[in-house]
FIDRENMI-212888 format. One record per atom (N, C-alpha, C, O): x, y, z negated. Coordinates in steps of 0.02 Angstrom, whole numbers, padded with zeros to 5 digits, always signed. Last residue first. Example, Ala and Ser with C-alpha at 12.3 -4.5 7.8 and 13.67 -1.06 7.14 Angstrom:
<recs>
+00642-00112-00354
+00684-00053-00357
+00645+00002-00394
+00670+00057-00402
+00660-00284-00390
+00615-00225-00390
+00660-00165-00390
+00712-00166-00423
</recs>
This chain:
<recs>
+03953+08137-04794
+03987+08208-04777
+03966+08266-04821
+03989+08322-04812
+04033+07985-04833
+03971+08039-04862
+03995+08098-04830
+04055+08112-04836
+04075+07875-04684
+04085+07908-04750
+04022+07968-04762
+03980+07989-04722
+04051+07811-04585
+04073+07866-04582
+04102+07897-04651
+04147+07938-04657
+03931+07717-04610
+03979+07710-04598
+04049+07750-04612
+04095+07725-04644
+03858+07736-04766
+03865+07772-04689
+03929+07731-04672
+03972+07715-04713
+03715+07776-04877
+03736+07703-04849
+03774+07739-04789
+03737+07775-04755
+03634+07778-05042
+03645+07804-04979
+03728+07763-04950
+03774+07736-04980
+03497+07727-05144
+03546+07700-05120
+03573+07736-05045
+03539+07726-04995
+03394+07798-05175
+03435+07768-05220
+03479+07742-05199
+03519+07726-05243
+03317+07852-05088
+03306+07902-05158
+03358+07860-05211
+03366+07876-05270
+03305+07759-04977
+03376+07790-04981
+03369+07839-05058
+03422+07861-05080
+03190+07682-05035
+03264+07648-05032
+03309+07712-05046
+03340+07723-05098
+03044+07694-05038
+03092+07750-05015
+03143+07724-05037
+03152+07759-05088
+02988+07571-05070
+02951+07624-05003
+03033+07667-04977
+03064+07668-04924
+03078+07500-05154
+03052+07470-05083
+03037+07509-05038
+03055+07504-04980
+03067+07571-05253
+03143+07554-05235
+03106+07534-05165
+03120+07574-05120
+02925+07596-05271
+02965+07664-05259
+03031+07637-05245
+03065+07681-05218
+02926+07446-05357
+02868+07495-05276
+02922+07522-05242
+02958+07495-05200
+03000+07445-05443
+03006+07421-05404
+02957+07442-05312
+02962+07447-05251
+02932+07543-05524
+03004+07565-05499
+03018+07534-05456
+03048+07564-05411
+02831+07475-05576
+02809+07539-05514
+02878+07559-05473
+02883+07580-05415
+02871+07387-05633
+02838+07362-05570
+02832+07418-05550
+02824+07418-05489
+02921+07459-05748
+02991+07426-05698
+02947+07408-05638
+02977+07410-05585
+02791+07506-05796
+02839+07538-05753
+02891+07492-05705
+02896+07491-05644
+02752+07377-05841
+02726+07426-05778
+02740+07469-05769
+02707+07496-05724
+02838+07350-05944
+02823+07274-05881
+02793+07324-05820
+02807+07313-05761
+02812+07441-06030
+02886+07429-06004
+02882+07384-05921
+02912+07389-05867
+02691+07399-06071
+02706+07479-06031
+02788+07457-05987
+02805+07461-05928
+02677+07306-06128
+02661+07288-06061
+02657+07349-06037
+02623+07361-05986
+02790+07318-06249
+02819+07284-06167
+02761+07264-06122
+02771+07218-06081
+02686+07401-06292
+02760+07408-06278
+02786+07370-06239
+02807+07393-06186
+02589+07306-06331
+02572+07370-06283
+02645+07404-06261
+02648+07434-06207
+02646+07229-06411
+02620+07201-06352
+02634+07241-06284
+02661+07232-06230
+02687+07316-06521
+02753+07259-06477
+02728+07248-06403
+02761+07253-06352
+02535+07346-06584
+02599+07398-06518
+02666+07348-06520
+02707+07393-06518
+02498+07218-06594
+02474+07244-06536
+02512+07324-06506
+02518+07350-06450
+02579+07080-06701
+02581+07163-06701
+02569+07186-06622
+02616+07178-06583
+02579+06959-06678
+02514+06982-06732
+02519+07070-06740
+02483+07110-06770
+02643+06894-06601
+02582+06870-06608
+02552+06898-06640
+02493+06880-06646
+02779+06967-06633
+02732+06979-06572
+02688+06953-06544
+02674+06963-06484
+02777+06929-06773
+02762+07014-06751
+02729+07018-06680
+02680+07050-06663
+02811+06799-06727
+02761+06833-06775
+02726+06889-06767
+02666+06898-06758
+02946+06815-06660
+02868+06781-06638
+02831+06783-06659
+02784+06768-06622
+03030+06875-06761
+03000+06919-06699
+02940+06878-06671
+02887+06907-06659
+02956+06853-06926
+03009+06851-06884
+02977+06867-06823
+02916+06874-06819
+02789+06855-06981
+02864+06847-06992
+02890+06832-06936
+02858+06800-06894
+02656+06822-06959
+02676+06902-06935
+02757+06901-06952
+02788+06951-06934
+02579+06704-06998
+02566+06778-07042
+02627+06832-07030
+02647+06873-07072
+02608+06611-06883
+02533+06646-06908
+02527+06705-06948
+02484+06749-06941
+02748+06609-06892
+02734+06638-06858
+02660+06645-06851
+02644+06688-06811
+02745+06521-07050
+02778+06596-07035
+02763+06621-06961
+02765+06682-06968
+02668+06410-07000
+02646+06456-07028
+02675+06524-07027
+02645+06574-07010
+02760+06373-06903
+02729+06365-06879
+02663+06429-06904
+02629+06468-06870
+02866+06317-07013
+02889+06395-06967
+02816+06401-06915
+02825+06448-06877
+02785+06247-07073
+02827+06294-07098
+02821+06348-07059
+02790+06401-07062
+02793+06127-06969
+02723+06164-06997
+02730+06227-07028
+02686+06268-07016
+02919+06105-06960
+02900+06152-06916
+02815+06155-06936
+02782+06196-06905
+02941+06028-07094
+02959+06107-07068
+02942+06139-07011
+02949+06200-07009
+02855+05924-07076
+02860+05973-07128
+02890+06038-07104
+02861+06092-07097
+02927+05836-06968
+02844+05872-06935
+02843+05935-07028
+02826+05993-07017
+03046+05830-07051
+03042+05870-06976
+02978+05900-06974
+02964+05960-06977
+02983+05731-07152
+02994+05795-07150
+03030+05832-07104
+03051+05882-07132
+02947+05628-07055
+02893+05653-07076
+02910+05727-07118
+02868+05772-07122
+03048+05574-07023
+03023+05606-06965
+02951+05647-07015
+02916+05694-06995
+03127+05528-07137
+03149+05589-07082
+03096+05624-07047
+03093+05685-07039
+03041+05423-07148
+03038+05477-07212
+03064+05534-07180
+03035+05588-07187
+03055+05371-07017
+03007+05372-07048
+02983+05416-07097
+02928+05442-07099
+03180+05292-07072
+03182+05337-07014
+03088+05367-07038
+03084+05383-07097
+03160+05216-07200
+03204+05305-07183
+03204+05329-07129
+03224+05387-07123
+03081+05118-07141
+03055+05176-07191
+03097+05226-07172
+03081+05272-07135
+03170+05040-07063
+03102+05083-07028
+03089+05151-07067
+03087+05209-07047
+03323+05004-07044
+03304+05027-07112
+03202+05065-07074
+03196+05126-07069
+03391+04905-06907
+03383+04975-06946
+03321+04989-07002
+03265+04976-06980
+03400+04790-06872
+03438+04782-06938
+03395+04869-06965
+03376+04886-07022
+03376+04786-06742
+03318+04762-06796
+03335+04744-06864
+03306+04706-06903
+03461+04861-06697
+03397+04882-06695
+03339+04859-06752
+03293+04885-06783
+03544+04753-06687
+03559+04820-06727
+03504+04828-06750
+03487+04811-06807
+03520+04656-06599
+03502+04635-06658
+03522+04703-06724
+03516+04699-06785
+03523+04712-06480
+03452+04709-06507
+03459+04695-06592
+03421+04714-06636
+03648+04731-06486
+03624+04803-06467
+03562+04800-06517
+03544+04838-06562
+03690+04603-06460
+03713+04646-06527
+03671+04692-06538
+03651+04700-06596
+03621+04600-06345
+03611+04550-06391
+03618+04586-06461
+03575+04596-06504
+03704+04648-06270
+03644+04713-06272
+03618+04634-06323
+03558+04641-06314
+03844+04591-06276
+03824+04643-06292
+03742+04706-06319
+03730+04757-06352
+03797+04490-06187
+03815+04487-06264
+03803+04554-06306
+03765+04565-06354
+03771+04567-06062
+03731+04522-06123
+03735+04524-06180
+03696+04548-06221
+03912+04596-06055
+03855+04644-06053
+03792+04624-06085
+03764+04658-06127
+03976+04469-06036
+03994+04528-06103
+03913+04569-06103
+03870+04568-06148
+03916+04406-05930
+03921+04389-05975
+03939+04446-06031
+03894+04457-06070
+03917+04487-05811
+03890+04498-05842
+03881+04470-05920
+03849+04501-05962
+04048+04456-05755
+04052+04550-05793
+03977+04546-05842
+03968+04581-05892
+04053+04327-05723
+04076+04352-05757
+04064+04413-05818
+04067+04419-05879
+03949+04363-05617
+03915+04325-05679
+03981+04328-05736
+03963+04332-05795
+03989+04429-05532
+03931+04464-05585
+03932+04412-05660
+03922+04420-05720
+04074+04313-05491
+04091+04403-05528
+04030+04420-05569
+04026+04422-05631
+03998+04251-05438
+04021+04217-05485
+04054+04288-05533
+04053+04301-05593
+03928+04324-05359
+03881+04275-05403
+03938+04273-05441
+03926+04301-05495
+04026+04323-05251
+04023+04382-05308
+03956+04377-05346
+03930+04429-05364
+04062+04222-05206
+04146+04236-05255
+04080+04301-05285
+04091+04324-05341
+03929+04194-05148
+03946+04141-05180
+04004+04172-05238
+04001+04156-05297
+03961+04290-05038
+03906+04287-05096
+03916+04251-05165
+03912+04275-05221
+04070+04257-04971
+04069+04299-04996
+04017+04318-05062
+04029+04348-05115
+04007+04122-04926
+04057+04121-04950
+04098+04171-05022
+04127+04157-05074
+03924+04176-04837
+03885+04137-04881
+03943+04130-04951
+03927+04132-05010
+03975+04266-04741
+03961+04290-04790
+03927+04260-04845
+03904+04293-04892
+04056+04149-04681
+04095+04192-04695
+04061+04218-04788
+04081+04209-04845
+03958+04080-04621
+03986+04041-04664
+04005+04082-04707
+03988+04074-04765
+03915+04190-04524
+03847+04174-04588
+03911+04117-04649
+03903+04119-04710
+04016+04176-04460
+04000+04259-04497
+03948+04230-04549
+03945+04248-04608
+04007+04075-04390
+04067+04095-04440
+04038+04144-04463
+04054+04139-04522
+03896+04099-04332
+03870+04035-04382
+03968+04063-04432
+03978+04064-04493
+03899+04199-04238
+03871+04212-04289
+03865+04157-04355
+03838+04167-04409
+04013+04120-04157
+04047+04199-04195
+03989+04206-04247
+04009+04218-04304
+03919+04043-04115
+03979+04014-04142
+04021+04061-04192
+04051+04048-04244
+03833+04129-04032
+03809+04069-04086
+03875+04050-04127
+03864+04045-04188
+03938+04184-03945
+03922+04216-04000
+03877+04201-04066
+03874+04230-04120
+03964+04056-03875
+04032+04091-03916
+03986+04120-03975
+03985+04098-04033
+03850+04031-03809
+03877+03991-03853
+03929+04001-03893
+03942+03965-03941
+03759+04092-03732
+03773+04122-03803
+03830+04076-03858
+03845+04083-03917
+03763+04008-03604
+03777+04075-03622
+03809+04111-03675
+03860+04146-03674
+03688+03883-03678
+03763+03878-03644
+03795+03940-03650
+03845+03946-03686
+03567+03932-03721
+03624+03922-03766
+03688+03910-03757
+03735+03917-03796
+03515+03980-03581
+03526+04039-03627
+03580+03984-03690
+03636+04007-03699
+03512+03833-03512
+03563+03897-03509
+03589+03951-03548
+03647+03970-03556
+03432+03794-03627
+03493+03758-03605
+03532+03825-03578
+03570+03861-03611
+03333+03846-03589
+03354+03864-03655
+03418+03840-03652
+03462+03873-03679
+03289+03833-03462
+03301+03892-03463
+03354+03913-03521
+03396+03958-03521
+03266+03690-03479
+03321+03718-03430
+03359+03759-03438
+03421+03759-03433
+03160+03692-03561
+03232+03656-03563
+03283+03687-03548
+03331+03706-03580
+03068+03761-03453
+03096+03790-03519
+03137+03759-03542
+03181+03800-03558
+03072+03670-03362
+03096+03718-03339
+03126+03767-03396
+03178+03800-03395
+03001+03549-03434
+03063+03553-03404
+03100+03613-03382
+03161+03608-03382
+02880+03621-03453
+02911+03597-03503
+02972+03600-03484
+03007+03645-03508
+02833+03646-03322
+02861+03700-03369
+02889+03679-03429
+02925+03720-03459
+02815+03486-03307
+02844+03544-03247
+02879+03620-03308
+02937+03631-03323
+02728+03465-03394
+02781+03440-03394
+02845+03493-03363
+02895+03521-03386
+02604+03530-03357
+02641+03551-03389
+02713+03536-03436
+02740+03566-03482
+02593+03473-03231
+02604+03544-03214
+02629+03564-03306
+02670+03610-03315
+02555+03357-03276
+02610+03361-03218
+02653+03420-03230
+02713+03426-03238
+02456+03367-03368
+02508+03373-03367
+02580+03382-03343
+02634+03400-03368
+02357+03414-03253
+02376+03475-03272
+02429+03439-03311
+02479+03475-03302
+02328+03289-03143
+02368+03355-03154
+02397+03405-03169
+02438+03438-03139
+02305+03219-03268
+02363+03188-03246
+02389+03270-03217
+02435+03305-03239
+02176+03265-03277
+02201+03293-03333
+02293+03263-03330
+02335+03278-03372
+02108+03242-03134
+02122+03326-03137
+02201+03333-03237
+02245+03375-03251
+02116+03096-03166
+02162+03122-03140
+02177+03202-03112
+02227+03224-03084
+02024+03116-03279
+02095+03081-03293
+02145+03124-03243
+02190+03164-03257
+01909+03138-03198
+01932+03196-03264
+02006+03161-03285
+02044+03200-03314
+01887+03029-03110
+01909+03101-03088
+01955+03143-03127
+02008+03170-03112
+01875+02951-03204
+01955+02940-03156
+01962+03016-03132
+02012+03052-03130
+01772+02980-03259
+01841+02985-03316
+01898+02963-03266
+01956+02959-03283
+01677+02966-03149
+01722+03040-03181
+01755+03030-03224
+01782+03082-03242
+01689+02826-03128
+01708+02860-03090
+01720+02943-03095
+01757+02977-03060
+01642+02780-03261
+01688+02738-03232
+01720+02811-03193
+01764+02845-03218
+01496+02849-03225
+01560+02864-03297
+01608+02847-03272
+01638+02895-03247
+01479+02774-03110
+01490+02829-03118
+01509+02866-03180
+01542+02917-03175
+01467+02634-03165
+01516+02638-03115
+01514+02732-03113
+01572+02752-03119
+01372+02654-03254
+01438+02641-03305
+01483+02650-03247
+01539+02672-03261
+01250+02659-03182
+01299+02702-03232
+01325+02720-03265
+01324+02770-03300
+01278+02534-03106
+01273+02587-03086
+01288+02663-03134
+01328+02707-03120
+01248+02442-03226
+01317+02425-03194
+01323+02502-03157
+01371+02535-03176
+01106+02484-03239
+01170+02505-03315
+01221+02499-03295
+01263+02534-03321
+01026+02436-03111
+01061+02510-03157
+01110+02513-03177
+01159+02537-03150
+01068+02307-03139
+01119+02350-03091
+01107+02427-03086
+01147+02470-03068
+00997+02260-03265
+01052+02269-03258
+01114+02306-03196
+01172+02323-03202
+00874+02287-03193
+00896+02330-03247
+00978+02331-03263
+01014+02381-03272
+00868+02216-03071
+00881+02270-03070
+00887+02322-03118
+00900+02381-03105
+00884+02056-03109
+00963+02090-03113
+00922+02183-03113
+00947+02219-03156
+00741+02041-03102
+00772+02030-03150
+00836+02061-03147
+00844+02101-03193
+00715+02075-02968
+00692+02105-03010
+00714+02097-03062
+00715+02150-03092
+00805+01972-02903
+00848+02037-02890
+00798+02076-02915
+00811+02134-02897
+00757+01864-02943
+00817+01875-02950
+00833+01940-02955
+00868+01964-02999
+00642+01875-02847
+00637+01866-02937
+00705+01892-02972
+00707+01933-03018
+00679+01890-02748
+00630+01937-02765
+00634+01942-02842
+00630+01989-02882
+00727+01755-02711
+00785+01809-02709
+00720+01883-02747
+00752+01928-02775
+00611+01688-02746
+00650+01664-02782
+00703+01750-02791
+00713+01786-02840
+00446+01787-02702
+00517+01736-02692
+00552+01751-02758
+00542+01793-02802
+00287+01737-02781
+00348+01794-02769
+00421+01749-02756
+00444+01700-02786
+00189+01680-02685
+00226+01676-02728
+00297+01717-02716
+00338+01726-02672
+00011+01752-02638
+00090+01750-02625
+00137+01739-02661
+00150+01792-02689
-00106+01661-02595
-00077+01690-02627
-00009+01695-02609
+00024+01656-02575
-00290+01620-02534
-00230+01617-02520
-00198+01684-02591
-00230+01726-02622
-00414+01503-02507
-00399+01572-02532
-00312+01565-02538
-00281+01513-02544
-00498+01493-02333
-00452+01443-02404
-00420+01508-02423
-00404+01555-02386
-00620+01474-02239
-00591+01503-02268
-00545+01488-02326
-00575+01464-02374
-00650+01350-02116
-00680+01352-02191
-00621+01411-02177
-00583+01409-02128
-00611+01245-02037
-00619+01298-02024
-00643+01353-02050
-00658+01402-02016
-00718+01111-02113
-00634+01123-02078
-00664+01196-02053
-00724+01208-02050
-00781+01105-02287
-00795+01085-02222
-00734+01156-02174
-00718+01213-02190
-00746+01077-02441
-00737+01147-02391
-00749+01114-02317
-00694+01097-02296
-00822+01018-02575
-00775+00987-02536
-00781+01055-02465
-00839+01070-02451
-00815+01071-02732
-00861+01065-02676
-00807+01072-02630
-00761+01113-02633
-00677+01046-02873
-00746+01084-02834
-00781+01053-02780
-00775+00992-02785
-00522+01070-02925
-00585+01022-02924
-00648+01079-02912
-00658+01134-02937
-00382+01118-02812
-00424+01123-02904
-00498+01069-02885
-00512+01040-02832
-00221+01101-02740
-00314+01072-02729
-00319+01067-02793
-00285+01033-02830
-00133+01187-02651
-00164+01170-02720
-00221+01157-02715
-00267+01191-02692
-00002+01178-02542
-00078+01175-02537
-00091+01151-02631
-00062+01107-02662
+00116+01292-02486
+00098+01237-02522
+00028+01254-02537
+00001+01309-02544
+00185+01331-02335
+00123+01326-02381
+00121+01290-02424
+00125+01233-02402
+00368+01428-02310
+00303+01351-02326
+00260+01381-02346
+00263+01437-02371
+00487+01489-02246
+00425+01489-02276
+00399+01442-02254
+00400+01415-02199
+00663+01440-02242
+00618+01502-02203
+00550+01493-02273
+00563+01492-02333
+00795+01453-02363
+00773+01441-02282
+00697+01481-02290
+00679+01529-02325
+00890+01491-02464
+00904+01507-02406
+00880+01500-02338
+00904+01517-02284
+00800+01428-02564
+00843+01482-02587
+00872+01500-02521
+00886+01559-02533
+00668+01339-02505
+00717+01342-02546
+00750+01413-02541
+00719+01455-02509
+00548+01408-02430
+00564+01345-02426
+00637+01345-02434
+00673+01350-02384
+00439+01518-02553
+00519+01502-02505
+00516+01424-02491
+00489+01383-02528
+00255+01523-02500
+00316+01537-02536
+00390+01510-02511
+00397+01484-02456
+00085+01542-02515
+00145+01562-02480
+00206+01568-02513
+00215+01614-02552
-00031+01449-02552
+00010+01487-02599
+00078+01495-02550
+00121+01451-02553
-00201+01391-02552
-00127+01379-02510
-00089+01459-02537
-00118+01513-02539
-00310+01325-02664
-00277+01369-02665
-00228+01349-02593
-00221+01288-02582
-00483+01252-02705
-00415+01256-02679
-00394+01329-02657
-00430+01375-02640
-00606+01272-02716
-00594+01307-02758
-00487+01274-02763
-00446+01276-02809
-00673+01205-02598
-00675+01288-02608
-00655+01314-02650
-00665+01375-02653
-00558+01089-02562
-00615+01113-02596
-00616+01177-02612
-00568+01206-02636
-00504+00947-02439
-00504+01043-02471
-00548+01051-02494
-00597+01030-02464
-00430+00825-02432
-00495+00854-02472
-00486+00906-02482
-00458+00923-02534
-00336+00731-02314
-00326+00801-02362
-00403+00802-02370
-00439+00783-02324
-00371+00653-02187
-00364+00623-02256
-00362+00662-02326
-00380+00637-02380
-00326+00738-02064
-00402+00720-02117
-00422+00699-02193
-00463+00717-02235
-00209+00860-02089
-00214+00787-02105
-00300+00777-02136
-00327+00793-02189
-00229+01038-02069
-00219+00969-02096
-00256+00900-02089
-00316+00890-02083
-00169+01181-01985
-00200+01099-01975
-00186+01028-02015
-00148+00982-02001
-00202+01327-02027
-00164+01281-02024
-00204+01221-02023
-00258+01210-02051
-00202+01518-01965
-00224+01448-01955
-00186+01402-01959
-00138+01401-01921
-00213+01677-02012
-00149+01610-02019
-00190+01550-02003
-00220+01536-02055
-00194+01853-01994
-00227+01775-02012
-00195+01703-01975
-00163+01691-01924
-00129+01974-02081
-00114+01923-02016
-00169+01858-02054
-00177+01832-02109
-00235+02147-02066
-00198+02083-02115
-00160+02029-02069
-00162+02045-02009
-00281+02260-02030
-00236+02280-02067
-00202+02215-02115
-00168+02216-02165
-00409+02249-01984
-00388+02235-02044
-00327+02257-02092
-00320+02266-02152
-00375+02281-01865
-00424+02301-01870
-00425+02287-01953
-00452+02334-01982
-00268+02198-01803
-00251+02247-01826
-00287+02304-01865
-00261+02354-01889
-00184+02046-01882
-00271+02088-01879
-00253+02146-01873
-00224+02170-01922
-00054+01929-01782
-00098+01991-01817
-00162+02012-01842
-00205+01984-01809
-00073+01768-01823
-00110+01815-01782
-00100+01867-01812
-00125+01872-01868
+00001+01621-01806
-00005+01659-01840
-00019+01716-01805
+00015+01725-01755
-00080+01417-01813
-00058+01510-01785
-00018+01554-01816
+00009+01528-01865
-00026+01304-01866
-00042+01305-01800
-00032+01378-01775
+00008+01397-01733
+00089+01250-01976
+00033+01304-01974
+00044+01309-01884
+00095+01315-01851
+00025+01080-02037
+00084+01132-02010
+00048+01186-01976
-00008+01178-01951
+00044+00963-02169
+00005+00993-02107
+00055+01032-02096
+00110+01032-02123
+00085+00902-02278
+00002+00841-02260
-00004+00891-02196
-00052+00877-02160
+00217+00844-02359
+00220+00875-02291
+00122+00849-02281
+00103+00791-02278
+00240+00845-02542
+00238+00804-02467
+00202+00830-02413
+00143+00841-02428
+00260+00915-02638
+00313+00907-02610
+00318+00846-02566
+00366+00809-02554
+00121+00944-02659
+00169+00895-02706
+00230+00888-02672
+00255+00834-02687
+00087+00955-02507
+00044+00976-02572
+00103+00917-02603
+00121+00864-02577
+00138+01105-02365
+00151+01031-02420
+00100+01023-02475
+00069+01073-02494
+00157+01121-02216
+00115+01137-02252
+00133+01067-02311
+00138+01007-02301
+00294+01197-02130
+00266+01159-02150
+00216+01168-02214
+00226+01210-02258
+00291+01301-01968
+00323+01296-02001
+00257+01233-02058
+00198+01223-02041
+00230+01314-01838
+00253+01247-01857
+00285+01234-01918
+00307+01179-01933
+00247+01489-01841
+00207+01428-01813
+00244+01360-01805
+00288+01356-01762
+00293+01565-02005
+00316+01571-01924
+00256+01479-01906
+00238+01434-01943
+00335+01699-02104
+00302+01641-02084
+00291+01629-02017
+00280+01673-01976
+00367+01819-02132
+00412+01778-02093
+00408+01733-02087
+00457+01700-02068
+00293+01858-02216
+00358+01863-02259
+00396+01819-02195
+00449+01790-02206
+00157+01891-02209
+00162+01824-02226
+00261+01809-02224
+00286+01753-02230
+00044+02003-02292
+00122+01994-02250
+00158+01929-02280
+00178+01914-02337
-00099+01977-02324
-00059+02041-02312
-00008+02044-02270
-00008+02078-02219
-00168+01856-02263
-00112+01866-02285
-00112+01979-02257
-00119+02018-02210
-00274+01718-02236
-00264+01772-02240
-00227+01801-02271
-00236+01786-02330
-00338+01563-02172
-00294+01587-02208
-00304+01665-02204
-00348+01680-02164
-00429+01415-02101
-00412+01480-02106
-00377+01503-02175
-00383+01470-02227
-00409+01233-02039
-00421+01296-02124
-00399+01374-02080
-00358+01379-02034
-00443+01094-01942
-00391+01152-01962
-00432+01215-02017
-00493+01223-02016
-00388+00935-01962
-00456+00984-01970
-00393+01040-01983
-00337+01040-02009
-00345+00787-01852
-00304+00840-01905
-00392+00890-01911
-00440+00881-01874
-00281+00635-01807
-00297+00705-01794
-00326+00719-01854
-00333+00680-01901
-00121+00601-01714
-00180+00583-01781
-00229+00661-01779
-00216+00717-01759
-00037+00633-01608
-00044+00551-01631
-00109+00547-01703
-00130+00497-01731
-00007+00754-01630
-00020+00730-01547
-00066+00664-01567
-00121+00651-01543
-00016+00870-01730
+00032+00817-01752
-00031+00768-01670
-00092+00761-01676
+00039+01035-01699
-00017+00996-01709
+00004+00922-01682
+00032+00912-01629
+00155+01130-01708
+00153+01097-01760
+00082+01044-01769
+00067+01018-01823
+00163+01178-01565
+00127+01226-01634
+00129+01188-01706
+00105+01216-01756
+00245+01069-01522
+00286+01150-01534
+00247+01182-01598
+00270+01203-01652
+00110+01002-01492
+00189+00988-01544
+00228+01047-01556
+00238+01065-01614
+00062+01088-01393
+00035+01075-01471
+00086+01040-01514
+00095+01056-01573
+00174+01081-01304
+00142+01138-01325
+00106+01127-01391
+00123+01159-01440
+00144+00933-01283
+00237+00968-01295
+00219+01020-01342
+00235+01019-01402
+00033+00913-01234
+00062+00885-01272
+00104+00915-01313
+00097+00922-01373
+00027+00986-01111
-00006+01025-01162
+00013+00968-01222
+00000+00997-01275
+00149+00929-01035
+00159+01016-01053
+00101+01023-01127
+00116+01052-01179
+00120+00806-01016
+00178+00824-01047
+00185+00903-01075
+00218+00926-01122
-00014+00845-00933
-00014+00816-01009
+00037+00829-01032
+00030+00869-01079
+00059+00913-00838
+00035+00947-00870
-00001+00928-00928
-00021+00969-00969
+00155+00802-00758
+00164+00875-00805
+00149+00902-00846
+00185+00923-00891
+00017+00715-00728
+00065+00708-00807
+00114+00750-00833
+00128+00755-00892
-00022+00802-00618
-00050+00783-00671
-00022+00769-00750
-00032+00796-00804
+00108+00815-00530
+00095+00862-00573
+00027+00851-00623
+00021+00893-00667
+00115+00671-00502
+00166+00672-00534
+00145+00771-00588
+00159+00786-00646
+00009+00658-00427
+00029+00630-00489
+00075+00659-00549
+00071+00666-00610
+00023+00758-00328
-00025+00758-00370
-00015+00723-00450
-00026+00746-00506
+00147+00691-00260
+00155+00752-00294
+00098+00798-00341
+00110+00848-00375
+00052+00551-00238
+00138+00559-00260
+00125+00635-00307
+00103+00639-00364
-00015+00636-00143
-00031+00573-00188
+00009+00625-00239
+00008+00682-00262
+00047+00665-00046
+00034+00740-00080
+00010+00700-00138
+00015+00731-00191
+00123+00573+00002
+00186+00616-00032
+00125+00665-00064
+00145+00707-00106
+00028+00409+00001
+00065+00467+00026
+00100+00527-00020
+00099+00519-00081
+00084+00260-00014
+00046+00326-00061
+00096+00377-00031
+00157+00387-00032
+00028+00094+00052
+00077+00149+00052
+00058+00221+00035
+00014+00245+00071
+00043-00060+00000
+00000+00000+00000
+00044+00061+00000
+00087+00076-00042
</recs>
């Protein structure tokens, strides 16, 4: 029997295109060989959930997510996944978006609670488990604060170190230069440092021979005003004492004789022509003195030449 070539090329693109829609639902993760009920889903942001990725309950594989659709009218992605008949969804099941381990992509895991059994294409309530790296890096972010500002303390005490490296630099720098300076000035002066430390030996020397003089000369002089004191306190009080009290006797004496008009200080405390006598005498010589001043020559004539 002989099959012609458009046969042939009919055939052969028939089973293409089983091979193609086969292939194609394997790609989406719809399992070719058993068949399956598919669930609706809904997601804010399904974190990079992707089509075929796997659906587990207990950490066994029962489906695989057939879609994933934008909403843009929602503002959500809706998610279609196909499970295994054999799975019991109940309206009060959960599918819970989360890591498929610490470095790979996203899974469903399916939670089945006890309830009324969800006929396929059903709505299934959905959640997002917070990733692992999410958890991690909410937990460290108090601590990478505090690492954060301790790295900026960290980083102005290097600043403030090394502005405070500069200024000793700088005052090393003059430190050294004043060395320098003093160094020279004592190199300079070094004779007359040398002329003044003999002169200070000199006159320490000198001090020293005339401490010892005084202290010689003073010894007697001491002694002496020792004797002096102990005179003093040999002398007799009363007789000095009996002296002094007739001294103040006699000049009470003469004190009286010049109250009652005896001898010349008397008379000229108690006699008013003595008074009036020398205060006539006292005003003339002041008038004579006038008359010597106005008219000079009435007393004194004066020539080179002589008197003619």
């Amino acid at each position: 029997m002989n099959i012609s070539k458009e046969v042939k090329v009919g055939i052969l693109g028939i089973i293409g295109l089983v091979l193609l829609y086969y292939g194609f639902n394997f790609l989406k993760g719809t399992d070719i060989f058993s068949s399956t009920r598919e669930y609706k889903l809904t997601f804010k942001d399904v974190m990079g959930l992707e089509v075929s990725n796997t659906v587990s309950y207990n950490g066994v594989q029962v489906g695989r997510v057939a879609s994933v659709t934008p909403n843009y009218e929602k503002d959500e992605v809706d998610v279609v996944v196909a499970l295994k008949k054999e799975v019991t969804v109940t309206d009060q099941s959960e599918m819970i978006l989360a890591d498929d381990g610490l470095v790979g992509g996203k899974i469903l895991v399916l939670k089945i609670n006890p309830g009324q059994p969800l006929a396929a294409n059903s709505l299934i309530k959905s959640k997002v488990q917070p990733s692992l790296l999410g958890s991690v890096t909410e937990a460290l972010d108090p601590t990478m604060q505090k690492v954060d500002s301790l790295m900026s303390n960290l980083i102005s005490l290097v600043v403030e170190f090394k502005h405070s490296g500069d200024a000793l630099k700088v005052l090393l720098a003059s430190a050294t230069q004043t060395t320098t300076g003093l160094n020279g000035i004592v190199a300079s002066n070094s004779k007359n440092l040398n002329t003044i430390t003999g002169n200070a030996a000199q006159l320490t020397a000198d001090l020293n021979r005339v401490v010892k003089d005084l202290d010689t000369q003073l010894k007697p002089i001491l002694a002496n005003a020792n004797k002096f004191t102990d005179s003093l306190s040999t002398i007799q009080l009363a007789s000095t004492m009996n002296k002094l009290d007739a001294t103040i006797g006699e000049f009470q004496g003469i004190v009286a004789e010049i109250n009652n008009g005896k001898g010349t200080i008397g008379k000229l405390t108690s006699n008013d022509s003595l008074y009036t006598n020398l205060n006539n005498t006292a005003e003339s010589l002041n008038k004579l003195m006038v008359d010597l001043k106005e008219n000079p020559k009435r007393y004194v004539h004066f020539s080179l030449f002589g008197r003619k």
